[in-house]
C-alpha positions as CSV (number, residue, x, y, z in Angstrom):
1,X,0.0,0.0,0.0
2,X,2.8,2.7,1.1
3,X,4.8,1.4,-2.4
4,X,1.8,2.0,-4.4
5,X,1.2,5.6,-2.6
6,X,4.9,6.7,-3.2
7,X,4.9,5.5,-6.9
8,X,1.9,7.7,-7.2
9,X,3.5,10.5,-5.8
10,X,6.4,9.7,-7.8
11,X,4.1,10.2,-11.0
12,X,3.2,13.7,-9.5
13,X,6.4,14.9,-9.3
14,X,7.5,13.5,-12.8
15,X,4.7,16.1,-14.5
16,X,5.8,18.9,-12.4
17,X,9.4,18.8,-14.3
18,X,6.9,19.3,-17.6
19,X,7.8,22.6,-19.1
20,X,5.1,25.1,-18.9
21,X,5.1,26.0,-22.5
22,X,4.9,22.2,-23.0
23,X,2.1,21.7,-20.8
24,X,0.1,24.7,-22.0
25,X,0.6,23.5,-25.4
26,X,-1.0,19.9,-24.6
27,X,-3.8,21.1,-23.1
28,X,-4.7,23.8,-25.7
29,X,-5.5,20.6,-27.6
30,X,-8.4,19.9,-24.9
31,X,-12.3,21.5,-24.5
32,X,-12.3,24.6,-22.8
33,X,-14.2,23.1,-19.9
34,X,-11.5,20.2,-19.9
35,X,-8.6,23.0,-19.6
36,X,-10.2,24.0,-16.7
37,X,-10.9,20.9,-15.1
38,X,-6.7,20.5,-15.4
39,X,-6.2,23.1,-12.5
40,X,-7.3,20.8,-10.0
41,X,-5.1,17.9,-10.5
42,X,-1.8,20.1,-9.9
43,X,-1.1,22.5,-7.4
44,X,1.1,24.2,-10.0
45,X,-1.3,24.1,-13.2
46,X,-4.0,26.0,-11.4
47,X,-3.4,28.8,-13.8
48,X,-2.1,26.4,-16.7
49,X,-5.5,26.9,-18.8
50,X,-4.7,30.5,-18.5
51,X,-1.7,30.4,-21.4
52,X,-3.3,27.8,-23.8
53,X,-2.0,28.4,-27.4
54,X,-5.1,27.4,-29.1
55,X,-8.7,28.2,-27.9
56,X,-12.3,26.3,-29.0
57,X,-15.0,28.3,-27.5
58,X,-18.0,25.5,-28.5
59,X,-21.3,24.5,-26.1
60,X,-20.9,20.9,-27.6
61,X,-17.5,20.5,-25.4
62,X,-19.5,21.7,-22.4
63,X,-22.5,19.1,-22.8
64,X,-22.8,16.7,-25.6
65,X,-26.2,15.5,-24.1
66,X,-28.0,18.9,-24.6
67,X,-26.6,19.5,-28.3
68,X,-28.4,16.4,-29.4
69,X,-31.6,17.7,-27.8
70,X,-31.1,20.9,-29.1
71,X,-30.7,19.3,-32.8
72,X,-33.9,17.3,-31.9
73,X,-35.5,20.7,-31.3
74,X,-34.4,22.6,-34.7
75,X,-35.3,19.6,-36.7
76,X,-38.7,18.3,-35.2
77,X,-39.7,22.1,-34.5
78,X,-41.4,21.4,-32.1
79,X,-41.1,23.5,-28.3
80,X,-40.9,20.3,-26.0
81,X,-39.6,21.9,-22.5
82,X,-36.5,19.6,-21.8
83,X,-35.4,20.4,-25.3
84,X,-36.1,23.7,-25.1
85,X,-34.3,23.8,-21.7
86,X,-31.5,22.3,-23.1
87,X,-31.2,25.2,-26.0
88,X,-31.3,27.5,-24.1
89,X,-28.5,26.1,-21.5
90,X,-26.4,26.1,-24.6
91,X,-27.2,29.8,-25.4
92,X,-26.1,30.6,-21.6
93,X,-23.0,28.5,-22.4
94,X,-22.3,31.3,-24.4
95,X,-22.6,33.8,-21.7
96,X,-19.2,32.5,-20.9
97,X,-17.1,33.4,-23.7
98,X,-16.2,36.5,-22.8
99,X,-14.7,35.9,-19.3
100,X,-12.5,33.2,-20.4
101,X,-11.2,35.3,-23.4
102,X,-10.2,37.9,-21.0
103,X,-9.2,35.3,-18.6
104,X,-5.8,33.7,-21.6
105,X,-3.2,36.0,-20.4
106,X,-0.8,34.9,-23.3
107,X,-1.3,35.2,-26.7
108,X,-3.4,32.6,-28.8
109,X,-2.5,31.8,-32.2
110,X,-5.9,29.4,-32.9
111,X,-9.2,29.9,-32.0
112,X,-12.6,28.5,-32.6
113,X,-15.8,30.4,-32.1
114,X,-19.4,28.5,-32.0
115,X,-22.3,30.3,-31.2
116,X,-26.0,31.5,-32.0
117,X,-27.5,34.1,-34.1
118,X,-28.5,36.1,-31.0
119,X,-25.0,36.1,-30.5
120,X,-24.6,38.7,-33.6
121,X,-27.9,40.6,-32.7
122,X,-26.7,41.3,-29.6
123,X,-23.1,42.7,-30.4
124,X,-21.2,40.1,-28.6
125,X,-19.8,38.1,-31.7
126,X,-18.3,41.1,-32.7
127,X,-16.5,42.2,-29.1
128,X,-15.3,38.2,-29.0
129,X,-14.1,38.6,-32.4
130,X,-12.1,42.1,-31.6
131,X,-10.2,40.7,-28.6
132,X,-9.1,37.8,-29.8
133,X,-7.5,39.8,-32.7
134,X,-6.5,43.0,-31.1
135,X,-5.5,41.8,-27.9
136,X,-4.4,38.1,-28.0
137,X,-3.0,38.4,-31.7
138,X,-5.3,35.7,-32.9
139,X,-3.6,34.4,-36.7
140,X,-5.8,31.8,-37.5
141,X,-9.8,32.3,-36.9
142,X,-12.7,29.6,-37.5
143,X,-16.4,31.3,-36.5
144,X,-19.8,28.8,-37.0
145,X,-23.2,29.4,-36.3
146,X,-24.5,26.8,-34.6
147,X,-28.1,26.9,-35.4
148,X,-28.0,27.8,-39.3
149,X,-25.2,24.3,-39.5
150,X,-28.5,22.1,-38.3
151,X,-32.0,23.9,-39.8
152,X,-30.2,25.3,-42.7
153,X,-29.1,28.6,-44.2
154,X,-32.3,30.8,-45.6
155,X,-32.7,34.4,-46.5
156,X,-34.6,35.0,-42.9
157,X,-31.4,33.9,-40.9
158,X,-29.5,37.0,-39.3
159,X,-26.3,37.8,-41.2
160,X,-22.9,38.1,-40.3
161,X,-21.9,41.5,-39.6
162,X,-19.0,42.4,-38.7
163,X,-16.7,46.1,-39.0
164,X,-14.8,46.9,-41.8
165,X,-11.3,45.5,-42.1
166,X,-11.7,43.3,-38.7
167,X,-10.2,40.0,-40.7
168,X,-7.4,42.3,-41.5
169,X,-4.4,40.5,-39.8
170,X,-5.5,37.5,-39.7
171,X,-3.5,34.3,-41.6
172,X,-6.1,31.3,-41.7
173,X,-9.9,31.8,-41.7
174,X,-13.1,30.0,-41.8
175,X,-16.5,31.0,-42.3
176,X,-19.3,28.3,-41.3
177,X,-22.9,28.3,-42.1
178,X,-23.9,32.4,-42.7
179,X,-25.2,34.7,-44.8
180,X,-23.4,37.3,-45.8
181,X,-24.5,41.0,-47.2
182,X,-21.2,43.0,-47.6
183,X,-17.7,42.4,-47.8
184,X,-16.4,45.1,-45.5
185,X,-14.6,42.7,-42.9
186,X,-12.7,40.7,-45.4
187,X,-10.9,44.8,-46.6
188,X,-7.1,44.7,-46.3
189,X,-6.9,40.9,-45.7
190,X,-2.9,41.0,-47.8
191,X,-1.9,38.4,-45.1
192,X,-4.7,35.7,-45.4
193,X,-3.4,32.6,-46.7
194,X,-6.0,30.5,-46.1
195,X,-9.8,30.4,-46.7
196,X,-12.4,28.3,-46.3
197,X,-15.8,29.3,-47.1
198,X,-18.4,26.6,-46.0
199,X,-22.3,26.5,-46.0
200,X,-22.1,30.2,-47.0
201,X,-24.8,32.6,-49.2
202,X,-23.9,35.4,-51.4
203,X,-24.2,36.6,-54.0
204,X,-21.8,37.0,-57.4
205,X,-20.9,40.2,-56.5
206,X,-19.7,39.6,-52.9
207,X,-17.3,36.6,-53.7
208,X,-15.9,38.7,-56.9
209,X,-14.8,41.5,-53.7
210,X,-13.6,38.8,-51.7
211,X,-11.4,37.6,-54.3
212,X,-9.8,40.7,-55.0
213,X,-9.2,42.0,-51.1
214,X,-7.8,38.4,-50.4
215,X,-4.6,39.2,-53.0
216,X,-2.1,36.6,-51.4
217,X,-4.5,33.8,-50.8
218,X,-2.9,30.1,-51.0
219,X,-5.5,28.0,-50.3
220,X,-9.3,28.7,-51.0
221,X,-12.0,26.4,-49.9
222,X,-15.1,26.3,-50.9
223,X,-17.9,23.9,-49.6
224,X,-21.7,23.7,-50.6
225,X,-21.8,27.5,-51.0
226,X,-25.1,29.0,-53.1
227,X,-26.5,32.3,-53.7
228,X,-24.1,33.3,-56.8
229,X,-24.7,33.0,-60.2
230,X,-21.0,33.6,-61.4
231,X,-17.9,32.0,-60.3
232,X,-14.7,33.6,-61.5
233,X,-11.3,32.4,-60.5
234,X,-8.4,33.9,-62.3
235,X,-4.8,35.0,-61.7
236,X,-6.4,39.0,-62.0
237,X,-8.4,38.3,-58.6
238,X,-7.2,35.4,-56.9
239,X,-3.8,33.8,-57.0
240,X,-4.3,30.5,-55.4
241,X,-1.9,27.4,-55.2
242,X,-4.7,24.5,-53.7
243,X,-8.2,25.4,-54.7
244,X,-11.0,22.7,-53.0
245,X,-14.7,22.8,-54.5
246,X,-17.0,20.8,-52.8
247,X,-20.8,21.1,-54.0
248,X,-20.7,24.2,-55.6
249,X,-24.2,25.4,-56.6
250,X,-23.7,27.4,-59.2
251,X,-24.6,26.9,-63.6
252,X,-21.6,25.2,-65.2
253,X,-21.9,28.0,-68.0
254,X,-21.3,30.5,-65.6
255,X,-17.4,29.3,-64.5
256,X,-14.9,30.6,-65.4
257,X,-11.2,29.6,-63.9
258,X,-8.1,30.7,-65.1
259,X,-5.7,29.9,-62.0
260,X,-2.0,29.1,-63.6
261,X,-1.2,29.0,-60.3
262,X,-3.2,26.1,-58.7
263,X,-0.9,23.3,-58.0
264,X,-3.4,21.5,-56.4
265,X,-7.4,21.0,-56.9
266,X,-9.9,18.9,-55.0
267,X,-13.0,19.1,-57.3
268,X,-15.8,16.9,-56.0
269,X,-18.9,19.3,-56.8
270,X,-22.3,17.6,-57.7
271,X,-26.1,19.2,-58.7
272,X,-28.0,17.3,-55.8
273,X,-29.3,20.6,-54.4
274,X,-30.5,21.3,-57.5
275,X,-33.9,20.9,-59.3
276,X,-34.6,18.1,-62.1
277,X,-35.3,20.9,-64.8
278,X,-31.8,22.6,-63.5
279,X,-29.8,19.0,-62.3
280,X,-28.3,19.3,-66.5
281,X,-27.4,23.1,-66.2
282,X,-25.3,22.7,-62.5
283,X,-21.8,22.7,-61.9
284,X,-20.4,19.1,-61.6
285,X,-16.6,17.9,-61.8
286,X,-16.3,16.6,-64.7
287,X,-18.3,19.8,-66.4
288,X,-15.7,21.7,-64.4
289,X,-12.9,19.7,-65.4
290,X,-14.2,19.8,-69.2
291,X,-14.6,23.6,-69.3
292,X,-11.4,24.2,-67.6
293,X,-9.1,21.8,-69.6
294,X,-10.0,22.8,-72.7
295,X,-11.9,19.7,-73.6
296,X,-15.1,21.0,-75.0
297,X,-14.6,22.6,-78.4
298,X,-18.0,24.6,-78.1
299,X,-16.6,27.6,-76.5
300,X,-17.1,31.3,-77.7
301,X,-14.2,33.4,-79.0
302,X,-15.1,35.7,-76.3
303,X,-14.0,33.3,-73.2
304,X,-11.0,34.8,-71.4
305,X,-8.7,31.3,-72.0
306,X,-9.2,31.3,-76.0
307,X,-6.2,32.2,-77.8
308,X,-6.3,32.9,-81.5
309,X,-3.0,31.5,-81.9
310,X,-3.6,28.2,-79.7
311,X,-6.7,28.0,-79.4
312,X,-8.4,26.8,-75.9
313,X,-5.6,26.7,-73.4
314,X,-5.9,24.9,-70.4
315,X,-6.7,26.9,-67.1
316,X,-4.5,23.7,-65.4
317,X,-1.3,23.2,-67.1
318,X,0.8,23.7,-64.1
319,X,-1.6,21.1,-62.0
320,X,0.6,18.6,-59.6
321,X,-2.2,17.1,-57.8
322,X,-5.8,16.0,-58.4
323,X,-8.3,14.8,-56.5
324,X,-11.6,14.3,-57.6
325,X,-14.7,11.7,-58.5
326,X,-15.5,10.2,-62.1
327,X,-17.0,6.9,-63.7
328,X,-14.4,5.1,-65.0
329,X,-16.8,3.1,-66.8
330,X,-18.3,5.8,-68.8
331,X,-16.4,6.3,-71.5
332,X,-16.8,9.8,-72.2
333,X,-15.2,10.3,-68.7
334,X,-12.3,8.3,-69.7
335,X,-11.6,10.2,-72.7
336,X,-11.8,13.1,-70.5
337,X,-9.4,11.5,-68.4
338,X,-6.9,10.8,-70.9
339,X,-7.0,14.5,-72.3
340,X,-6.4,15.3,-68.3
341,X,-3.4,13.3,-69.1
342,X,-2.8,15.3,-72.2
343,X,-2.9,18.9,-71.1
344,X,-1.5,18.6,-67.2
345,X,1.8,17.2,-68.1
346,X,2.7,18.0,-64.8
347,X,0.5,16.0,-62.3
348,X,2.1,14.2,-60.3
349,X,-0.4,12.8,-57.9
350,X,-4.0,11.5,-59.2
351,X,-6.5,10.3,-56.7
352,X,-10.1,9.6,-58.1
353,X,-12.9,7.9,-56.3
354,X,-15.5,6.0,-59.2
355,X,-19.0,6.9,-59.1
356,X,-21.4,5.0,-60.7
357,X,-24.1,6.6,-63.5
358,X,-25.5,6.4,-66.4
359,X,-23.5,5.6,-68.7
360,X,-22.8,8.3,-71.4
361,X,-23.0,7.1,-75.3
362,X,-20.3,9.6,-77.2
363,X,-21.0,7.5,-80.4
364,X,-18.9,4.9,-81.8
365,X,-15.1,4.3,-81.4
366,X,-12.8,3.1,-84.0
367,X,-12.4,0.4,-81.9
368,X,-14.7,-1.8,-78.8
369,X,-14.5,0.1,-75.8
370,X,-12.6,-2.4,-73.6
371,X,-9.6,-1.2,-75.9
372,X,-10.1,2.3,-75.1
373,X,-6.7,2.2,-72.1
374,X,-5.0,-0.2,-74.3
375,X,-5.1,2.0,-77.5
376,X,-3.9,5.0,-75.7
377,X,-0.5,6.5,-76.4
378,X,1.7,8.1,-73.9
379,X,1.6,11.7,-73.1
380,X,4.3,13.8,-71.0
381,X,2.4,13.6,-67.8
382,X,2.4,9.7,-68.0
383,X,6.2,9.3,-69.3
384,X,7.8,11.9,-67.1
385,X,5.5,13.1,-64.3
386,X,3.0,10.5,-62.8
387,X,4.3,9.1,-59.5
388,X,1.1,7.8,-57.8
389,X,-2.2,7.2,-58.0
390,X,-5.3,5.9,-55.7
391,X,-8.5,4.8,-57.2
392,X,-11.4,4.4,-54.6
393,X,-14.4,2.3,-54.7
394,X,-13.0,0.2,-57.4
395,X,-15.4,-2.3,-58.8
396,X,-13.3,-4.6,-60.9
397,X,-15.2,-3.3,-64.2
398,X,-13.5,-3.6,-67.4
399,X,-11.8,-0.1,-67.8
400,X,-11.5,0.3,-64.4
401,X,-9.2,-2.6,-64.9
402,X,-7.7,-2.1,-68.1
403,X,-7.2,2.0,-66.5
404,X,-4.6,0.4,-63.9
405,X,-3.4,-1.6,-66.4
406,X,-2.8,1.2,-68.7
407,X,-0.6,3.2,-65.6
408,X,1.1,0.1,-64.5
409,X,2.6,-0.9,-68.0
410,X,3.0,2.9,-69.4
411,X,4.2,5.2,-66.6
412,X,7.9,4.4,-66.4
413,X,8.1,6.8,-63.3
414,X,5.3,5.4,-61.5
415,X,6.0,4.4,-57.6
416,X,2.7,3.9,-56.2
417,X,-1.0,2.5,-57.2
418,X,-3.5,2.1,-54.5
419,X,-6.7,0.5,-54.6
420,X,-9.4,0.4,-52.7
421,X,-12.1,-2.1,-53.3
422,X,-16.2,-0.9,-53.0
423,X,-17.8,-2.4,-50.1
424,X,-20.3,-3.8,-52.3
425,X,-17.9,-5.9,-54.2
426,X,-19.3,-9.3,-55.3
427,X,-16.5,-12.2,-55.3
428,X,-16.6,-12.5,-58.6
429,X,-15.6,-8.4,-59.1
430,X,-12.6,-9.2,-56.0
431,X,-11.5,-12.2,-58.5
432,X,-11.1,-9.8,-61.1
433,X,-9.2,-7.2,-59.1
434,X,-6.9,-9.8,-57.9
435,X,-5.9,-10.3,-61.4
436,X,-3.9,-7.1,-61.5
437,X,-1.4,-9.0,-60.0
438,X,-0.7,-11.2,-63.3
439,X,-0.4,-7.8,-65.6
440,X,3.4,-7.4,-66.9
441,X,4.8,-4.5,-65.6
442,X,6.7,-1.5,-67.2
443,X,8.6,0.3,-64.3
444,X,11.0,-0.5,-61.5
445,X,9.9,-1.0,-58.1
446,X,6.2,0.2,-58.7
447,X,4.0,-0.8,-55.4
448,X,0.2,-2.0,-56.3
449,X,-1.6,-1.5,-52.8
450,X,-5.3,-3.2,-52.8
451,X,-7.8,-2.8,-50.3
452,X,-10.1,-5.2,-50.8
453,X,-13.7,-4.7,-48.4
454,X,-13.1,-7.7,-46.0
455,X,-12.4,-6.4,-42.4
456,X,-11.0,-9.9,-40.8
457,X,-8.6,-11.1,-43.4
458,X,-5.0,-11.5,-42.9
459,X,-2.6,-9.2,-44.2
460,X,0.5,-10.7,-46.7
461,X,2.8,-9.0,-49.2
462,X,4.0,-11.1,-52.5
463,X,7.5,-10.1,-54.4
464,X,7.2,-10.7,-58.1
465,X,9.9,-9.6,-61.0
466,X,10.7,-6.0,-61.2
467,X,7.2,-5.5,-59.7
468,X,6.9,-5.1,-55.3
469,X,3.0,-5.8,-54.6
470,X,1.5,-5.2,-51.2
471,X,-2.0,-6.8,-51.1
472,X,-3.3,-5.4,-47.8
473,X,-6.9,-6.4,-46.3
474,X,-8.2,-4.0,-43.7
């Protein structure tokens, strides 16, 4: 009993050699109401919480329990007391916010802010927002509305409202679930770097003025954002090296990128939110990545990347890295893919996750379909610059397979192929797949990672000529 007490006390003493900075930098990592709850374990971290680099200010950290009713209330509608308690204990939550922002007596370099609409109504968003910035020389900012992320953004929802200029010297920021009517807080932002603009509304002319106060922007983010009925990225207002598009609601027609710069895109956009008479007209990925290469031929002399001299040029002919979603199995989206090939003769990095549709009849080929891969010749990107790939929710289809057979025998450069089996996948379709192994091979070294659906299966690796194959099942 006495060992057990003095190996204890042992433990103590071992934490108290813990650097300050150290400690405070663990426990920024916590909940706020975790942070606290540190002071008491420790005589000497009593005041620990008080120098936490990073600060979340959320009412789901202080009770998980009434979030869920609260959700239960915005979605049912209905004003059951215990649920409607519950909001409003959240909403007091809030109450606290400003006496543990005054209470960090160091400077925080993160912080998250969480809160209700009343919140903005009632000024206190705004004073938050100012003393994290003025005083505690906040660099990278991340504010959410909690009520408009669960009912849903409409043109009745209070907007954000903010002074002119306040995102001013702020590095990293991110904008969750609001509507916004001017642009005034995002004046003077030459030091953002990073944006992310998610479950917003606005409209055209608002993102246009983002654009061009946000001059040294390096990644831009946009997810399920609406209101707009022209997108327009170009090196004249935005200057971008990783652009992310994730259900952009906007008409296809109506975007326009020309970003030499982007090094990097993540395009997975869809037209879900969008109407059956409209579903045609919406922005999707491949549309995107057809108007943007240069693939369509139907475009008017008057678009900003047609050349008299060249023709079309492509907005991404300095891309490194793609990620995005396409049927492998409809031919028209392998042609597209292969022109990809054509006019990025610098990507490096291709990771594409197969969706299943309809499949789309471009007419006839000179030759069966199955032949497409095989046919193909080899462009710059696939003799000098490919170095890995990762196909998701592989199927085993016929140019799924005869895709990885095409990299696998063509890409002399290639290092790396991973793929990931669909969860659906018959065992007739994981035979198939399993036949990749038996494809000659082109380059040196080349890893073939699959991932086939089964959870309980042993792992093994197999060595084969000039070809290392990792067949992993998780």
């Amino acid at each position: 009993m006495e060992s057990r007490e003095k190996r204890s006390k042992q433990e103590i003493d071992i934490s108290n050699f813990l650097p300050e900075a150290v400690f405070s930098n663990i426990i920024s990592w916590l909940p706020v109401k975790e942070a606290v709850r540190t002071s008491v374990l420790v005589k000497s971290w009593k005041y620990a919480w008080k120098y936490v680099m990073r600060l979340d200010l959320d009412p789901a950290s202080i009770s998980e329990q009434n979030v869920e009713l609260a959700k239960r209330e915005s979605q049912n509608g209905k004003e059951l007391t215990p649920i409607r308690r519950s909001r409003e204990y959240l909403m007091r939550c809030t109450e606290l916010y400003t006496s543990v922002i005054q209470s960090i007596k160091d400077e925080v370099t993160h912080s998250q802010i969480v809160h209700f609409s009343t919140n903005i109504n009632s000024g206190e968003l705004e004073k938050w927002v100012e003393e994290l910035l003025m005083r505690k020389k906040v660099r990278a900012l991340s504010l959410k509305c909690f009520e408009n992320a669960i009912i849903g953004i409409d043109y009745n929802v209070e907007h954000l409202g903010l002074c002119a200029g306040i995102f001013s010297s702020l590095e990293c920021l991110e904008l969750t679930s609001y509507r916004l009517l001017d642009t005034s807080p995002f004046q003077s932002c030459e030091r953002l770097r990073t944006l992310k603009l998610s479950g917003l509304v606005l409209g055209t002319k608002l993102i246009t003025e983002i654009f061009s106060f946000c001059e040294s922007l390096e990644k831009l983010s946009m997810l399920q954002c609406q209101g707009f009925s022209k997108l327009e990225i170009s090196s004249g207002n935005l200057n971008s090296h990783i652009l992310i598009l994730y259900k952009v609601y906007c008409r296809w027609s109506s975007v326009v990128i020309d970003a030499p710069g982007v090094a990097e895109l993540q395009a997975y956009c869809s037209a879900e939110g969008a109407s059956q008479e409209l579903r045609e007209s919406y922005l999707t990925q491949e549309k995107l990545l057809e108007r943007c290469t240069g693939f369509l031929s139907c475009y008017e002399r008057s678009h900003p990347l047609y050349s008299c001299r060249m023709g079309y040029v492509s907005a991404f002919h300095n891309l490194q890295v793609l990620s995005t979603s396409l049927d492998l199995n409809d031919i028209r989206q392998a042609i597209l893919l292969s022109y990809i090939f054509r006019v990025c003769f610098q990507l490096k990095r291709l990771d594409i996750t197969v969706e299943v549709r309809d499949l789309c009849k471009v007419g006839k080929l000179c030759h069966p379909e199955h032949l497409f891969w095989e046919k193909k010749g080899i462009s710059d990107c696939i003799a000098c610059c490919l170095r890995a790939v990762t196909v998701q929710n592989f199927r085993g289809q016929v140019l799924e397979i005869e895709f990885v057979k095409y990299l696998t025998t063509r890409a002399p450069r290639m290092r790396r192929v991973t793929v990931k089996c669909a969860d659906n996948c018959t065992n007739k379709e994981i035979t198939a797949i399993r036949n990749l192994l038996s494809f000659p091979r082109s380059p040196m070294n080349v890893s073939v990672v699959i991932e086939p659906p089964s959870p309980t299966a042993a792992r093994f690796s197999i060595f084969l000529p000039n070809l290392i194959i990792f067949v992993v099942y998780v």
